[in-house]
matplotlib code that plots the C-alpha trace (Angstrom):
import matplotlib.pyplot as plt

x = [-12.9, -10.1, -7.8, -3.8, -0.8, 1.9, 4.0, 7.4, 10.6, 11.9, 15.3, 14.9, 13.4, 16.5, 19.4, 21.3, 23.1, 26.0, 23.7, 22.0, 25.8, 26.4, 23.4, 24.8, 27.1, 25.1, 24.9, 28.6, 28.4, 25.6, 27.6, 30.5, 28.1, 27.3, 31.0, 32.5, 29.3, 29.6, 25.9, 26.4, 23.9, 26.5, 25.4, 21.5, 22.2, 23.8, 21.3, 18.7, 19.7, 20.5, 17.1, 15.2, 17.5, 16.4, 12.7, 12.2, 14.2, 11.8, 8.9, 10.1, 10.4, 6.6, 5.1, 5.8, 2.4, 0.4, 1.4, 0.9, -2.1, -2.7, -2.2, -5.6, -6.4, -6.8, -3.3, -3.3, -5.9, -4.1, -1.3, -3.8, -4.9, -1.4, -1.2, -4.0, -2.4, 1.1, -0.5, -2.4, 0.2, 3.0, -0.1, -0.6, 2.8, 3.6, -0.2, 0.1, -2.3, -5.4, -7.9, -8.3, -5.8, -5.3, -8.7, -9.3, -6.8, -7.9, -11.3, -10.2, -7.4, -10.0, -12.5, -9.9, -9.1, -12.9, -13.6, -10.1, -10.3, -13.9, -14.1, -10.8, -11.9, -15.7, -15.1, -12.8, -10.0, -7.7, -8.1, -9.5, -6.2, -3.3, -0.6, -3.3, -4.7, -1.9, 0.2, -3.1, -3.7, -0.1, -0.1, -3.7, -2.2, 1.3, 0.2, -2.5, -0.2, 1.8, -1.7, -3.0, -0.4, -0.6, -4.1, -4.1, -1.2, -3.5, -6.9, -4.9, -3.1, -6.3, -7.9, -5.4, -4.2, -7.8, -9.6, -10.8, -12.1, -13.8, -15.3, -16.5, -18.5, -19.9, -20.7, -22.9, -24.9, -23.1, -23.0, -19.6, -20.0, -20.2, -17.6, -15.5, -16.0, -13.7, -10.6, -11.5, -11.9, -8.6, -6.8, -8.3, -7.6, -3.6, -3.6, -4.8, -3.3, 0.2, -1.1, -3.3, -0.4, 1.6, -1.5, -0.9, 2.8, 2.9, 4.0, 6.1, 7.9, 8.6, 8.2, 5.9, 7.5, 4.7, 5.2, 9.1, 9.5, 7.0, 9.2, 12.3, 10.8, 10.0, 6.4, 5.1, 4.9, 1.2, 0.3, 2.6, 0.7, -3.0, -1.6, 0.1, -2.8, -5.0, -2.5, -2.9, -6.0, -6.3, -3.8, -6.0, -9.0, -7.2, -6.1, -9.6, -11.5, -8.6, -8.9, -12.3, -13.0, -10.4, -11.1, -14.8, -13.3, -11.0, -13.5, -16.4, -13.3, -12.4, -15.9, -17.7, -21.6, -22.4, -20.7, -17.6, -14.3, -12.1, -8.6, -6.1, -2.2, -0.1, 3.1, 6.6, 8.4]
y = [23.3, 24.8, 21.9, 22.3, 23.6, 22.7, 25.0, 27.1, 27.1, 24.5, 25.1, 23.7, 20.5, 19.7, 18.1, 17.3, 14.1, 15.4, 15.5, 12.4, 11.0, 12.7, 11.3, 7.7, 8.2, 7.5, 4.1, 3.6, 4.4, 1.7, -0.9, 0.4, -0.1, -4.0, -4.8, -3.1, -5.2, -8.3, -8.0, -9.8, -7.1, -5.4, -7.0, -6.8, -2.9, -2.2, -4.2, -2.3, 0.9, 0.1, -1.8, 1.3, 3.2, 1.9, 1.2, 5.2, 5.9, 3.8, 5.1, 9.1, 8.1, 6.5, 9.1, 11.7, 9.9, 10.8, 14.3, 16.4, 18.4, 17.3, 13.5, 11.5, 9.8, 6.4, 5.6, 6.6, 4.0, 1.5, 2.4, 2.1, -1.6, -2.8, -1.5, -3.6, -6.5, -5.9, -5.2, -8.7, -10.3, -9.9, -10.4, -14.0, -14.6, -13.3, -15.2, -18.5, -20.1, -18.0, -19.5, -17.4, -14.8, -13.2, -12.5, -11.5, -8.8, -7.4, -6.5, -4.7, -2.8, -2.2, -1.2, 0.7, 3.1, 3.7, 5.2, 6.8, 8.4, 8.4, 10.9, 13.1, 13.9, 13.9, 16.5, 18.6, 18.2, 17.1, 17.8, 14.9, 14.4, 11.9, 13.9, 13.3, 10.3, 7.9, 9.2, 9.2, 5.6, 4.8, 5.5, 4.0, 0.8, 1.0, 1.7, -1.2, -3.8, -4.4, -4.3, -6.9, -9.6, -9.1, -9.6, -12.4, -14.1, -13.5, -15.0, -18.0, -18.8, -18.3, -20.6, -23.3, -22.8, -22.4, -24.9, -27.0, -23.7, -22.5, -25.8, -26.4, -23.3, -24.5, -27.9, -25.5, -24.7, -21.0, -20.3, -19.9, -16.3, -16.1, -18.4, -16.9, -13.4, -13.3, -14.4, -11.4, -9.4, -9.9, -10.2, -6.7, -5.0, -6.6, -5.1, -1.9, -0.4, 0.3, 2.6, 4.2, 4.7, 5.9, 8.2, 9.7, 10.3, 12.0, 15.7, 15.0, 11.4, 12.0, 14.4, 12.1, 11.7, 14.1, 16.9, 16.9, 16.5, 19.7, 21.4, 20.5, 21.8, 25.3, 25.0, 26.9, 24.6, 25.5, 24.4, 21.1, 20.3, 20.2, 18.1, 15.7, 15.9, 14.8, 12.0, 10.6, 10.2, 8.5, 6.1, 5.3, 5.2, 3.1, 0.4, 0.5, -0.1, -3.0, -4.2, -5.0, -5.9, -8.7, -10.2, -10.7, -11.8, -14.6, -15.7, -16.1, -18.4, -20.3, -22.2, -24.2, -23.9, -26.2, -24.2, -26.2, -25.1, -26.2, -27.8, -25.4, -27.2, -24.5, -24.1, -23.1, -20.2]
z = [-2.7, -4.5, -5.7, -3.8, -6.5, -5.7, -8.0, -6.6, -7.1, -9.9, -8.8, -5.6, -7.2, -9.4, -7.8, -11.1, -11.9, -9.5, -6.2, -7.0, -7.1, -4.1, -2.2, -3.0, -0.8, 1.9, 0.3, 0.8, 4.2, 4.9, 3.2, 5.1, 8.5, 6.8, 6.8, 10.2, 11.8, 9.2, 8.8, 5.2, 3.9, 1.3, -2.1, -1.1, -0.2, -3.6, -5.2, -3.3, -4.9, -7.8, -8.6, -7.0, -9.2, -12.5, -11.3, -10.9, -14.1, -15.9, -13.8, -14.7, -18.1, -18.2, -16.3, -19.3, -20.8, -18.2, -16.6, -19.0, -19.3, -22.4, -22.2, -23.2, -19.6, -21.6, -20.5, -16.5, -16.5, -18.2, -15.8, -12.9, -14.3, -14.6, -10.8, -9.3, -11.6, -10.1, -6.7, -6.5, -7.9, -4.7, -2.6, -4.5, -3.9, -0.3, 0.6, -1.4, 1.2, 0.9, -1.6, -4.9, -3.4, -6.7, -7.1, -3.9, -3.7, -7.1, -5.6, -2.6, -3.9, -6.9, -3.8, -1.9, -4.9, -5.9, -2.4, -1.9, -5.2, -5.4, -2.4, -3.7, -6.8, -6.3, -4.4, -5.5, -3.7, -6.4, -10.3, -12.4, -14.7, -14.9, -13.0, -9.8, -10.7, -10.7, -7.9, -5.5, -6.8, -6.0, -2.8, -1.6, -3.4, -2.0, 1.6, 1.1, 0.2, 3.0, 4.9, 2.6, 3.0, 6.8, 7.3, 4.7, 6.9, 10.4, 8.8, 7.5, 10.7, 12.8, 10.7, 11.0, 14.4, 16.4, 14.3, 17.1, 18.7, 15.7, 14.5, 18.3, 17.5, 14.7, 16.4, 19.0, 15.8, 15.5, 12.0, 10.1, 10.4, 13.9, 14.6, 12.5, 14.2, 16.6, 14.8, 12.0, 14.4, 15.9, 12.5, 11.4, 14.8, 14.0, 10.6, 11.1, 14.3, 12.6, 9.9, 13.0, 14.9, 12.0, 11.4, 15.3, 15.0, 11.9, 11.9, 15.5, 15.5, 11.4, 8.8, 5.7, 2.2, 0.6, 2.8, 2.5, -1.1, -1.5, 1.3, -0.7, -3.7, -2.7, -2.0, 0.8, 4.2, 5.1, 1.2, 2.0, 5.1, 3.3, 0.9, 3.4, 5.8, 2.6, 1.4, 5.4, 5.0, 1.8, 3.0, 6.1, 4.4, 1.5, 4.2, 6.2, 2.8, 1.2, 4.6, 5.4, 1.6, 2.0, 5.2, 4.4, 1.0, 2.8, 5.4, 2.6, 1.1, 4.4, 4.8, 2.2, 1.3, 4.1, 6.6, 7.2, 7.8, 5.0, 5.5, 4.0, 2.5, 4.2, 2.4, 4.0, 3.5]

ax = plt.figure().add_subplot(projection="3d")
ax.plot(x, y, z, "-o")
ax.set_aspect("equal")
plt.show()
């Protein structure tokens, strides 16, 4: 399968220093929305921008080590370890009452890009090289996340809030698995049906980030479509796979070695 290029027009890519101050204006008028409704969202706005600002001027600057054709791979996979690290790391913090979070998310973001990634360039779809690479592992990561911390918060609060159910399971000699089952179930089915639905409306409700930004930059729309239609799938396949590696993960962690249902310290906020 011949890889997608997405190579056009450079013109239409650059927007200068004088559009991107342009484009801030839209900023103003948010913070101008903030104070005509006195939402009290003006300094989190600004400092919304100008954090995103800085994070993707330092993220342009760090990318010049892996894009290039000749740049040794060594250092999109440092860059892909210091992902999973950053990854699992707001998960830990956004999940403070699942046991060995950290770890936990580290395995199935870890999971999530070796079958994403595994599939994409194993077979050909995208060229083996860091302009691919970290951009593809980005987004299975990025998408995951959000996932992550939902379906960690859904297995915790099943597991506090039906504990008489489940442990009157377990006192009818089901074993933690089975008792468990339900509430996974549940949690997964929770955590999974936005990116589905997000999956359904693509192309009619919304026009995806990938797609535009190859529009935008002069690359035919069929070409941008494969391309899209690929990245929708990684990012499915991405959440499926961090998913299901983290619930089993979490309800492994919920139950000790003699089948009982651990008492969790949940924490506030």
């Amino acid at each position: 399968m011949t890889p997608v290029v997405a190579s056009s027009s450079t013109d239409a890519a650059q927007i200068g220093v004088w559009g991107l101050a342009a484009s801030a204006i839209l900023i103003v008028v948010a913070v101008v929305v903030s104070l005509w409704r006195q939402l009290g969202l003006e300094r989190s706005m600004l400092w919304a921008a100008l954090r995103a600002l800085g994070q993707l001027i330092i993220v342009g600057f760090a990318l010049q080590l892996v894009v290039g054709d000749d740049d040794p791979l060594i250092w999109s996979f440092l860059w892909l370890f210091v992902m999973l690290c950053f990854a699992s790391w707001i998960t830990a913090q956004r999940a403070k009452d699942v046991p060995r979070v950290f770890l936990l998310s580290f395995a199935s973001y870890l999971a999530a890009m070796a079958v994403t990634l595994g599939v994409l360039f194993g077979f050909g779809v995208y060229e083996f090289e860091g302009r691919t690479i970290v951009p593809l592992a980005g987004i299975a990561i990025g998408n995951s996340l959000t996932t992550n911390v939902l379906l960690s918060r859904q297995l915790i609060s099943a597991a506090t809030e039906q504990r008489r159910v489940i442990e009157g399971r377990l006192a009818l000699g089901l074993t933690a698995r089975d008792a468990f089952q339900p509430h996974l179930r549940s949690s997964l089915r929770t955590a999974l049906v936005p990116q589905i639905e997000a999956t359904k409306a693509v192309g009619i409700v919304a026009l995806p980030g990938a797609m535009t930004g190859l529009i935008l930059a002069g690359v035919d729309p069929l070409d941008a479509v494969l391309v899209q239609i690929s990245v929708m799938y990684l990012v499915l396949g991405s959440v499926a796979t961090t998913a299901t590696v983290m619930s089993l993960g979490i309800s492994r962690e919920l139950f000790t070695p003699a089948q009982q249902l651990r008492r969790l310290q949940r924490t506030t906020g």
